[in-house]
C-alpha positions in Angstrom: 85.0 146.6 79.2 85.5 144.0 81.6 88.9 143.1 83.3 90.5 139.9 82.7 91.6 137.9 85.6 95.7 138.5 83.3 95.1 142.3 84.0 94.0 142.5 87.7 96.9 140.6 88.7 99.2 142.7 86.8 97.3 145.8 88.3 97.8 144.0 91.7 101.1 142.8 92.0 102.4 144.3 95.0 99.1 142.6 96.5 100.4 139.2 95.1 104.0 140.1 96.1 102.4 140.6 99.6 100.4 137.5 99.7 103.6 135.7 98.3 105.6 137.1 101.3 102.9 135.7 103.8 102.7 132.2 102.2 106.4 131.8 102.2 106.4 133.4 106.4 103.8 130.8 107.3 105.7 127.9 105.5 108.9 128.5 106.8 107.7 128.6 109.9 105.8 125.4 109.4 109.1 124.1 108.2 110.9 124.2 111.6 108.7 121.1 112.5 110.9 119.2 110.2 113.7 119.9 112.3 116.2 117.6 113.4 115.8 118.2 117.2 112.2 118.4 116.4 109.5 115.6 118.0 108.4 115.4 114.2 111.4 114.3 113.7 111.9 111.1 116.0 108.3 109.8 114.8 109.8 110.1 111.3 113.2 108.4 112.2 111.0 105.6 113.4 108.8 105.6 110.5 111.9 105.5 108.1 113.1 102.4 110.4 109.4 100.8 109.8 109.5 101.2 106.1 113.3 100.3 105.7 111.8 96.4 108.1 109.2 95.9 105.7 111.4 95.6 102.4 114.6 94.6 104.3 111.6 91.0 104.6 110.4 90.9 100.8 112.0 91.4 97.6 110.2 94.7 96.5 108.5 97.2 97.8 105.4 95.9 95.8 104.9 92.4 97.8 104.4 94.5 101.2 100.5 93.5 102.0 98.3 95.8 103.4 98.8 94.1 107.0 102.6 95.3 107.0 102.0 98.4 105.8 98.6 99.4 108.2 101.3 100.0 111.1 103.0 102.7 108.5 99.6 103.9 107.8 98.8 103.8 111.6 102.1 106.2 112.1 101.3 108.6 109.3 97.9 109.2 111.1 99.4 109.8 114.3 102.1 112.2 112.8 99.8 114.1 110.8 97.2 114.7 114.0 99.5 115.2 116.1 101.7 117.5 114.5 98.7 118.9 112.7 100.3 118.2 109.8 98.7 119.0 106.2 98.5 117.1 103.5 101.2 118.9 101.4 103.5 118.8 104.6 102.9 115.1 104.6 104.0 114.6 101.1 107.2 116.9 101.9 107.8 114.9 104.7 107.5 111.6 102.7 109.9 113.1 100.1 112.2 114.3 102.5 112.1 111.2 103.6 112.6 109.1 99.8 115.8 111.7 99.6 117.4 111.3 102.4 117.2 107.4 101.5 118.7 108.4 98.0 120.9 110.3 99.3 122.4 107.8 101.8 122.7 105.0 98.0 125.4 107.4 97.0 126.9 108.9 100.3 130.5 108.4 100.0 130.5 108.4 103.7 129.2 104.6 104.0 132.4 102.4 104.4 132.9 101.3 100.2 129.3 101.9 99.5 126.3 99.9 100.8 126.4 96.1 99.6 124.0 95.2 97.3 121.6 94.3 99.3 121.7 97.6 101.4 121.3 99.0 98.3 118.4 97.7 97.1 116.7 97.6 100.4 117.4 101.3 100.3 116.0 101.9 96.7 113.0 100.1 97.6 112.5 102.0 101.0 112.8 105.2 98.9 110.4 104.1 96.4 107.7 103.1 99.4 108.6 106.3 100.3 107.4 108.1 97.3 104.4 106.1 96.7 103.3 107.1 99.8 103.9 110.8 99.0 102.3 110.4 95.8 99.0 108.8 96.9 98.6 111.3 99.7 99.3 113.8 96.7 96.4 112.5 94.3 94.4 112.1 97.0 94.4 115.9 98.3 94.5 116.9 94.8 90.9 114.9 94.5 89.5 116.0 97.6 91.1 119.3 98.2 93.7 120.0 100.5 91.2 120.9 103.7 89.2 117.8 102.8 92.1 115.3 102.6 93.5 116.4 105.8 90.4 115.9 107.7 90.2 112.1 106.2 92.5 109.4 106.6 95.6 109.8 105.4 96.0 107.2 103.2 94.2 104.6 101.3 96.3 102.2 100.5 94.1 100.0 97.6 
């Protein structure tokens, strides 16, 4: 009788326990990029200061044309190669990123809250934020993570 994919993994779990243990080694390690006093994380600072310009000028997020948001693309590009960044780190970044944003909309530490316009500047920021994440997302989910990081890193359509 032949073995079902169910019952070689239960037969082999200290090989997926192993495998599990490697995968969570190598990400943790790739996880120190994201580090405060990392150079990942100045490009993203600026990046967040970018994004946070484009909808401080327009009412939404959604009236940002493609010529204010190829510099955004442009940085994305540079971190990812640079950094040799993949694409699933990309969209952690971007969603570190839209949290940190959300985050900051309810810190009690901003004197009596941001203003209404803060606010909204930073909701929209966020939600840039994890469009961004999301298309990189789909996209590496269509091509395949290997194949997405080798093309551009966004689309933006």
């Amino acid at each position: 009788m032949k073995q079902t994919l169910t019952q070689l993994i239960e037969q082999k779990e200290s090989l997926f326990r192993d495998q599990w243990r490697s995968t969570v080694e190598i990400l943790r390690d790739r996880v120190e990029l994201f580090s405060t006093d990392s150079p990942v994380f100045a490009k993203v600072h600026g990046l967040m200061l970018s994004v946070i310009a484009i909808v401080e000028n327009k009412e939404s997020a959604e009236q940002a044309v493609d010529a204010q948001l190829r510099p955004i693309v442009f940085r994305l590009r540079e971190i990812q190669s640079t950094h040799q960044l993949s694409s699933t780190e990309m969209v952690v970044m971007l969603f570190l990123m839209r949290n940190v944003l959300k985050n900051m909309i309810e810190s009690p530490v901003l004197p009596d809250g941001p203003d209404h316009h803060t606010h909204e500047a930073l909701k929209q920021a966020s939600n840039l934020m994890n469009r961004l994440g999301l298309v990189i997302f789909e996209k590496a989910m269509r091509l395949g993570e290997e194949e997405a990081s080798q093309q551009d890193v966004l689309a933006i359509e």
